[in-house]
C-alpha distance (Angstrom), angle and dihedral (degrees) to the residues before:
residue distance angle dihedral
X1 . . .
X2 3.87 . .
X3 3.79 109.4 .
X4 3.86 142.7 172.5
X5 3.60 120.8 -121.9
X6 3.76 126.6 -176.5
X7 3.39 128.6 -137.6
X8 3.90 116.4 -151.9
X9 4.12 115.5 -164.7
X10 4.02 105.1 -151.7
X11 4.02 98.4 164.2
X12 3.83 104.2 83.3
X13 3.60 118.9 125.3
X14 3.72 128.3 -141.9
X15 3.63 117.2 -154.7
X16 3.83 91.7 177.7
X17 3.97 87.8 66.2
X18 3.55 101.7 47.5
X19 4.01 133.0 -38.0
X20 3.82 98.5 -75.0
X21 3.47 108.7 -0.5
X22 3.99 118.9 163.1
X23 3.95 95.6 -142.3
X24 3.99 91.2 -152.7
X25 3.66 91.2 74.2
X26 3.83 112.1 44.8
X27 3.27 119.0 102.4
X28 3.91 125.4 -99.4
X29 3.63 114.9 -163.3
X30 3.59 94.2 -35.0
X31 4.06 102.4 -31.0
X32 3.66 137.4 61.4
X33 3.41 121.9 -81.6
X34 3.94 86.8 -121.6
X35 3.34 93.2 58.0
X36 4.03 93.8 71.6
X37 3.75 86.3 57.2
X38 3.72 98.0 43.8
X39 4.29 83.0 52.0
X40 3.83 102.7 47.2
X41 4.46 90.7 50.6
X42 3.73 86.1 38.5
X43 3.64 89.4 57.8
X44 3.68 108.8 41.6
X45 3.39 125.0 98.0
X46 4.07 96.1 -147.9
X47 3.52 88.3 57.7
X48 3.90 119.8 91.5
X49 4.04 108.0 165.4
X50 3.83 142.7 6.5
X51 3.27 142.8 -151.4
X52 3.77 124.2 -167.7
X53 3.33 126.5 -157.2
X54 3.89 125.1 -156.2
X55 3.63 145.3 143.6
X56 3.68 120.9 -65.0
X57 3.77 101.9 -116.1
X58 4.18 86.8 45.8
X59 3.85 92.8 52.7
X60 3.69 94.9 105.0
X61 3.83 96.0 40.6
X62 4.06 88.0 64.6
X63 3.76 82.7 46.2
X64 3.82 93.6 56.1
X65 3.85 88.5 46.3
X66 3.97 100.3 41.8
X67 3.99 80.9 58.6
X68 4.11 96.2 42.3
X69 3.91 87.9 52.8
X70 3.99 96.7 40.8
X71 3.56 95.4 -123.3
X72 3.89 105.6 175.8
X73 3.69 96.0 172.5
X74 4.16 99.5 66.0
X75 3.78 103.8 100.5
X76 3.82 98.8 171.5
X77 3.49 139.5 19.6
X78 4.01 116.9 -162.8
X79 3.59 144.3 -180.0
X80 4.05 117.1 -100.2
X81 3.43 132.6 -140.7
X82 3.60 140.4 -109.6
X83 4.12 93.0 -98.6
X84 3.66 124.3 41.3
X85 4.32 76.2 -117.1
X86 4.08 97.4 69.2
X87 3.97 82.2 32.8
X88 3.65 93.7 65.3
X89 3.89 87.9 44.1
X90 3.67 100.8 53.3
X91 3.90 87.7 53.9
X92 3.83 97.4 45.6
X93 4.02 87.2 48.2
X94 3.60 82.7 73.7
X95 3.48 105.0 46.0
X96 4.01 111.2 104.1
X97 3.61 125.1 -123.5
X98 3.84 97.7 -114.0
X99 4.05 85.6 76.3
X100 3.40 117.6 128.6
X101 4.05 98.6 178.1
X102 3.61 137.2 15.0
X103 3.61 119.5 -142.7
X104 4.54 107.7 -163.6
X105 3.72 112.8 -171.6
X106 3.81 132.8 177.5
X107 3.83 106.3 -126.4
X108 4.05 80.8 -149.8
X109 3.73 89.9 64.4
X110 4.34 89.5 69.8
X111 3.76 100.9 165.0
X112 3.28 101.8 77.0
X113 3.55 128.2 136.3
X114 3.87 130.2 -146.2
X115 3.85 94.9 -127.9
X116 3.76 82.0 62.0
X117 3.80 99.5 55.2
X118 4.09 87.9 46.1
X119 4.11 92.2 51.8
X120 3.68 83.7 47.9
X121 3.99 96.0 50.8
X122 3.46 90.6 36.6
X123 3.98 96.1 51.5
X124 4.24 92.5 39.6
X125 3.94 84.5 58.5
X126 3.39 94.0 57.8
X127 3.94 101.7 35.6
X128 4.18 93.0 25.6
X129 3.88 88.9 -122.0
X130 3.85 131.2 39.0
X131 4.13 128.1 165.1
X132 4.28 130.0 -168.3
X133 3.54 104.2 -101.8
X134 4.16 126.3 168.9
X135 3.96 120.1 -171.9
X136 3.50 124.6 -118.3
X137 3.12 125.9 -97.4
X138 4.06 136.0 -146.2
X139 3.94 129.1 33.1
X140 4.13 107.0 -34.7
X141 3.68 120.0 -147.0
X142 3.90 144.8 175.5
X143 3.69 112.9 -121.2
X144 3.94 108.0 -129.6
X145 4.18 129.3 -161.0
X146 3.71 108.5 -53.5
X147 4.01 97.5 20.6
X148 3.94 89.0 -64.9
X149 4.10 131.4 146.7
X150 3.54 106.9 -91.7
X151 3.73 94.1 173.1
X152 2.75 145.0 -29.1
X153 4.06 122.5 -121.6
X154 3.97 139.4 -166.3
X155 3.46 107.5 -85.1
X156 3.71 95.1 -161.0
X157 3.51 95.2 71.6
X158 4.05 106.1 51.9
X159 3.93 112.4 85.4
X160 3.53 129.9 -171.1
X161 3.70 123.3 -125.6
X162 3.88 134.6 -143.8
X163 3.43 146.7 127.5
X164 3.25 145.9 -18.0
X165 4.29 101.7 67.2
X166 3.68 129.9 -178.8
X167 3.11 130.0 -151.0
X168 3.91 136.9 -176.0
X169 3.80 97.3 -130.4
X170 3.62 106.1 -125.9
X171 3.32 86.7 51.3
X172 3.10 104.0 57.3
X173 3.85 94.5 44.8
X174 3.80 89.0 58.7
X175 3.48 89.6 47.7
X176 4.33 97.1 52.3
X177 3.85 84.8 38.9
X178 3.31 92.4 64.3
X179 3.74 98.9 38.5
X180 3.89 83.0 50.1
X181 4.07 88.7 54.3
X182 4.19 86.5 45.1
X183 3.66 80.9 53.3
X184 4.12 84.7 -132.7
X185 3.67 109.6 158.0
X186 4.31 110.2 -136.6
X187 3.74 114.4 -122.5
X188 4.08 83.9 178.2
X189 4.15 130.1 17.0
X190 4.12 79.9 -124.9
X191 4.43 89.3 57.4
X192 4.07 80.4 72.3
X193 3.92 103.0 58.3
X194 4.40 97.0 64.1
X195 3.67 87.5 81.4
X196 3.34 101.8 46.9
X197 3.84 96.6 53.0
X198 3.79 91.4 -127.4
X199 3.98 100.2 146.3
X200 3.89 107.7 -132.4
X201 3.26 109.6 -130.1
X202 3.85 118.0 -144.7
X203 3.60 122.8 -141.2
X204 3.76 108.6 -152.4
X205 4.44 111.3 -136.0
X206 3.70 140.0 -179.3
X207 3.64 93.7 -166.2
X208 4.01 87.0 56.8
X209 4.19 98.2 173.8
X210 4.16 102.2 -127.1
X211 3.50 115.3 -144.2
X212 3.77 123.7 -121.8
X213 3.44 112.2 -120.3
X214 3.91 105.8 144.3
X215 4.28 138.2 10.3
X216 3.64 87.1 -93.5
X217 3.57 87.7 58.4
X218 3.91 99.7 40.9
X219 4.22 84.9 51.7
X220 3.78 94.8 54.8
X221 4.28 92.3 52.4
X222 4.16 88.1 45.1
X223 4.10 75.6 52.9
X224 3.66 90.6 53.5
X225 3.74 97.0 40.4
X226 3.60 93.9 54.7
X227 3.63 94.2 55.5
X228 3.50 96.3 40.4
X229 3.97 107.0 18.8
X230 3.81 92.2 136.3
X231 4.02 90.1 66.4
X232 3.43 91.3 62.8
């Protein structure tokens, strides 16, 4: 039987945190950062199976946390790589070959809700590929010389791109195949789908998940999470 599996990336490093710091496992407002993650697949419905992916030395951290949060959907939990490239390869190694969709999420990217991974699955089944996106906001310019205006350019058509991305399965194998026979290392799952003319589809959020990349950053989600803590 055709299922979805998800497959969570837990070994980036942030070196605007503190040197070496596996993001996945500080704490936000009172629980790791993994444990947002580990919630939002647990809880939605389109989701069958996960895999995480996380540092070696961390592996039995996630496994203390998958069974503190009851999360009956991770099936494996395996070592990462040194690039977010072999990262994403150690988890899909473990995906099975019933899979009908792949779900890869940045653990970094907490926030996110499980209505988002479903519009995600739901729009990369009918397009074959489909990534979060929100647009930006405010007056958008291009920097000149000297910090100057350029241009100026319409706003309403730039998006910003994250995490989650679906993927039909074959597809995506195809698509790393032949970025693996190009010998073209992937700084994102999504960097693979361009040569395999798969359109990515963009699903359009409010609740756009930011990723953590520095204090300033970890600060503003605690923000959030206090005003909202029940969403999550």
């Amino acid at each position: 039987m055709a299922s979805t599996w998800g497959v969570l990336l837990a070994s980036a490093k942030e070196e605007l945190l503190a040197p070496e710091t596996v993001t996945a496992f500080i704490n936000l407002n009172s629980r790791p950062v993994l444990s947002y993650s580990l919630n939002a697949f647990e809880h939605c419905p389109d989701v069958d199976h996960v895999v995480v992916v996380a540092p070696k030395e961390k592996l039995e951290q996630v496994q203390a946390q998958v069974q503190m949060f009851g999360c009956q959907k991770v099936r494996k939990i395996v070592p990462g790589g040194a690039t977010y490239h072999s990262s994403l390869m150690n988890g899909l190694k473990y995906v099975e070959d019933t899979a009908k969709t792949i779900v890869i999420h940045e653990v970094s990217r907490p926030l996110v809700h499980s209505k988002d991974l479903t519009d995600v699955i739901k729009a990369s089944r009918r397009n074959g590929c489909a990534a979060l996106a929100h647009s930006v906001t405010g007056r958008t310019v291009i920097e000149g010389k000297n910090h100057v205006v350029d241009k100026e350019i319409d706003g309403k058509k730039l998006m910003v791109m994250g995490t989650p991305q679906a993927f039909d399965y074959e597809k995506l194998q195809k698509a790393v195949g032949t970025a693996r026979k190009r010998k073209k290392s992937l700084r994102e799952t999504i960097d693979a789908m361009p040569g395999s003319r798969v359109p990515i589809k963009l699903v359009v959020s409010d609740a756009y998940p930011e990723k953590i990349s520095s204090a300033d950053d970890l600060y503003r989600l605690e923000g959030i999470l206090k005003a909202t803590a029940a969403a999550f």
